[in-house]
N, CA, C and O of each residue as an XYZ file, in Angstrom:
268
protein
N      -2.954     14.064     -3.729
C      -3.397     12.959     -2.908
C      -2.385     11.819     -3.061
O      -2.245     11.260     -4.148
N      -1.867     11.564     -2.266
C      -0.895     10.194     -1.835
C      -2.178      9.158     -1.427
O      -3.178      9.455     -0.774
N      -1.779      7.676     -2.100
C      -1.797      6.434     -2.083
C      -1.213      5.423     -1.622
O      -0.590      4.863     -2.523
N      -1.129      4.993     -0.791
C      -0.297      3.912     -0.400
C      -0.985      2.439      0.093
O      -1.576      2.048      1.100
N      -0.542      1.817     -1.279
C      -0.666      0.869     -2.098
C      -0.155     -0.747     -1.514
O       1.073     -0.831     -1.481
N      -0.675     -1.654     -1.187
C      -0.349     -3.049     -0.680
C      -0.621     -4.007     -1.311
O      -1.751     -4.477     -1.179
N       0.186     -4.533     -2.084
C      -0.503     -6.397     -2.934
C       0.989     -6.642     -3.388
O       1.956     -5.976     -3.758
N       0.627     -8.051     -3.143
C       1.786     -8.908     -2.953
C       1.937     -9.152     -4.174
O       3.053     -9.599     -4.435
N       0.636     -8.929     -5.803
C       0.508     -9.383     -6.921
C       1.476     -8.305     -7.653
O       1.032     -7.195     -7.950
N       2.768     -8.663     -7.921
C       3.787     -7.427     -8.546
C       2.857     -7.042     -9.890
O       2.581     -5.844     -9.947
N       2.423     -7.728    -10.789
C       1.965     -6.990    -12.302
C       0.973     -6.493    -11.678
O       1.368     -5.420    -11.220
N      -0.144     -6.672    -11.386
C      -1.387     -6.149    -10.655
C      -1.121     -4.652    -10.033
O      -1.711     -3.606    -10.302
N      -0.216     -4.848     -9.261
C      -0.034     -3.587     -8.114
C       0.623     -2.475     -9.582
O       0.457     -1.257     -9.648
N       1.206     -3.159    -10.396
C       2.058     -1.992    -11.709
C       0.737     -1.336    -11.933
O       0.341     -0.171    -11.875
N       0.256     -2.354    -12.177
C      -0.800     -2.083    -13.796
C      -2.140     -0.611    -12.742
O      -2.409      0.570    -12.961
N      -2.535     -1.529    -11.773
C      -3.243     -0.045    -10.556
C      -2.041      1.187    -10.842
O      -2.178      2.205    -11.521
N      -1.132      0.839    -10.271
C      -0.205      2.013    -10.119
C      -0.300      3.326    -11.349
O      -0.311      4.554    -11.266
N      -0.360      2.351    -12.480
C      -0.090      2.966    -14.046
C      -1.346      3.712    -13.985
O      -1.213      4.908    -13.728
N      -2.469      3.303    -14.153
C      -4.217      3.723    -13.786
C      -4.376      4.893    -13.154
O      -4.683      5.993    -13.614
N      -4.014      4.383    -11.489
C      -4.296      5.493    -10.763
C      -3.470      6.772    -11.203
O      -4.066      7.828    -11.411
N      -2.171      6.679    -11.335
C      -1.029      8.086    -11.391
C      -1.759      8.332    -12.707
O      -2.002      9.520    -12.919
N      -2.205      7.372    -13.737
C      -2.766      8.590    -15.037
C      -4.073      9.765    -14.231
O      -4.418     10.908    -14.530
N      -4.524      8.798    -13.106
C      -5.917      9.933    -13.393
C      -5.233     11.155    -12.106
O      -5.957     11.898    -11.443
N      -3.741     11.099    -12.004
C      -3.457     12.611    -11.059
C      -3.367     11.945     -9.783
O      -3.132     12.752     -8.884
N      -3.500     10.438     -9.289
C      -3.127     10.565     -7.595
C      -1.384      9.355     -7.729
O      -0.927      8.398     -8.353
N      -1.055     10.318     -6.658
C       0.359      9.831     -6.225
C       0.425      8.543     -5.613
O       0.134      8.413     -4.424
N       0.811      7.500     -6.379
C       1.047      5.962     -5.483
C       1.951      5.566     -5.311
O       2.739      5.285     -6.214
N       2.237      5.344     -3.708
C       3.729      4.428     -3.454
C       2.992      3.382     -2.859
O       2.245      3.428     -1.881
N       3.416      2.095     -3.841
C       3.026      0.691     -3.820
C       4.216     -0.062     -3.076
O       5.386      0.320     -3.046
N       3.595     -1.417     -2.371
C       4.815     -2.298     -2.087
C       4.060     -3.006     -1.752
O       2.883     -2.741     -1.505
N       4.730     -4.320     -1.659
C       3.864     -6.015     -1.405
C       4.519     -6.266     -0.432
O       5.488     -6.891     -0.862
N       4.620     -6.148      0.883
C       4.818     -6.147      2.101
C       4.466     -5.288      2.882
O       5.004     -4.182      2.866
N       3.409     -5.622      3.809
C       3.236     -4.465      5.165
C       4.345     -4.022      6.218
O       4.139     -3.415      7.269
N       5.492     -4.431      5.741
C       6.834     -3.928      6.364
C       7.436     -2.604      5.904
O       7.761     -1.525      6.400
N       7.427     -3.164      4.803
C       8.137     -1.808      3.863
C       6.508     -0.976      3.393
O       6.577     -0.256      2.397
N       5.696     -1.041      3.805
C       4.614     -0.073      3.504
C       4.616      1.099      4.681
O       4.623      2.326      4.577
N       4.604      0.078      6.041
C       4.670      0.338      7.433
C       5.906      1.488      7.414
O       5.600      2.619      7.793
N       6.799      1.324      7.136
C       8.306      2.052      6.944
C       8.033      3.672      6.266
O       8.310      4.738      6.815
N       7.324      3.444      4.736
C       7.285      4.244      4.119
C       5.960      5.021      4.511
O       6.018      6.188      4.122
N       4.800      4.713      5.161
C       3.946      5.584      6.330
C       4.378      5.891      7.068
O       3.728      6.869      7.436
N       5.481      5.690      7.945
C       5.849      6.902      8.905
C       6.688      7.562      8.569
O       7.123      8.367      9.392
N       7.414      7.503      6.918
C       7.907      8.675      6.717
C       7.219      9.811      5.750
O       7.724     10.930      5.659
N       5.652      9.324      4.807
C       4.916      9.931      4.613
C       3.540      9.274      4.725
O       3.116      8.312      4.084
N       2.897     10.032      5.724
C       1.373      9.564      5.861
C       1.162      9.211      4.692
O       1.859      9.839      3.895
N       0.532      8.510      4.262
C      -0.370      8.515      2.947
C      -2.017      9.040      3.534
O      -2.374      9.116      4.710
N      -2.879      9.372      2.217
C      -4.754      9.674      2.540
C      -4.908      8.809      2.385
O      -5.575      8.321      3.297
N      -4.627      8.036      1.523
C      -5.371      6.888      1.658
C      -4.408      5.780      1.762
O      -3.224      6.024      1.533
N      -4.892      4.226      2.177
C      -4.019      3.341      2.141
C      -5.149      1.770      1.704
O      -5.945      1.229      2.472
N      -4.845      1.377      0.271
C      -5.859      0.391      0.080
C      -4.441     -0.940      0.718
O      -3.257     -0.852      1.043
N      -5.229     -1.798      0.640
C      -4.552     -3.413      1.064
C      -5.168     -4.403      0.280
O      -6.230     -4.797      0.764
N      -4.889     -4.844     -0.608
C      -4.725     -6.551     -1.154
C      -4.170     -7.937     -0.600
O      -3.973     -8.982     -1.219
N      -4.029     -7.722      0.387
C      -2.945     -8.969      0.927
C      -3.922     -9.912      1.470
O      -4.915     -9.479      2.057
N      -3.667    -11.511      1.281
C      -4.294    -12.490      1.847
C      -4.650    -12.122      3.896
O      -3.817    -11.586      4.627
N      -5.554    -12.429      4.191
C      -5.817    -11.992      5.780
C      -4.442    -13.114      6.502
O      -3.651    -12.767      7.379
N      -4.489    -14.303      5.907
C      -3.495    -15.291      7.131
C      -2.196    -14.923      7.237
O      -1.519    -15.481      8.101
N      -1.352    -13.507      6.037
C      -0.308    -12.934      6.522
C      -0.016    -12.144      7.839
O      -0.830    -11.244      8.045
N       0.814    -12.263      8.627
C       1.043    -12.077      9.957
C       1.174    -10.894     10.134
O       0.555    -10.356     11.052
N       1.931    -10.238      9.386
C       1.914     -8.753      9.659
C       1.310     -7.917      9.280
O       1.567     -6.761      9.614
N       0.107     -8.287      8.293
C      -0.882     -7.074      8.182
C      -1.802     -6.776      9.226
O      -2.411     -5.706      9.218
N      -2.001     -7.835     10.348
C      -2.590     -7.692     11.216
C      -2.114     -6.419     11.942
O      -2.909     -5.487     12.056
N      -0.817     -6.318     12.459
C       0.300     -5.505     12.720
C       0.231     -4.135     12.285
O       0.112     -3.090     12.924
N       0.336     -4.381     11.008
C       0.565     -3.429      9.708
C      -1.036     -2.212     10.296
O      -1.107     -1.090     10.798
N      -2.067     -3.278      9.849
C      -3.367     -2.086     10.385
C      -3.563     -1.841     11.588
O      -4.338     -0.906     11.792
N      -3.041     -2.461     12.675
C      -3.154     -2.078     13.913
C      -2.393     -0.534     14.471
O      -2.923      0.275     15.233
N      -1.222     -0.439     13.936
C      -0.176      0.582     14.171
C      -1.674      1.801     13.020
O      -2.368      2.694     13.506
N      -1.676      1.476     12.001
C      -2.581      2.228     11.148
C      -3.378      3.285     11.808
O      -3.374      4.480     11.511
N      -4.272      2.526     13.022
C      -4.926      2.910     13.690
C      -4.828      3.971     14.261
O      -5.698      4.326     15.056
């Protein structure tokens, strides 16, 4: 299972990262819905959580394409 991971909080997004890959799922993290956006169309992720404040501009973007 692929993860793909969004928060702008760099230690936060580690420390999930460290968590989740112990219990067996694959996470590619990044704190931008640009470079998340990028790295979903070159592998879907199953899942995709988001942390990012709502008044950033491109997550609007970011989940719309999602869709």
């Amino acid at each position: 299972m692929l993860l793909l991971l969004i928060d702008s909080n760099v230690e936060f997004r580690r420390v999930l990262e460290g968590v989740l890959s112990g219990g067996g799922i694959r996470v590619d993290g990044h704190s931008t819905p640009g470079s998340a956006k990028s790295a979903y169309a070159r592998t879907p992720a199953d899942i995709v959580l988001v942390d990012l404040p709502p008044q950033l501009e491109d997550i609007d973007l970011f989940l719309g394409d999602l869709r």
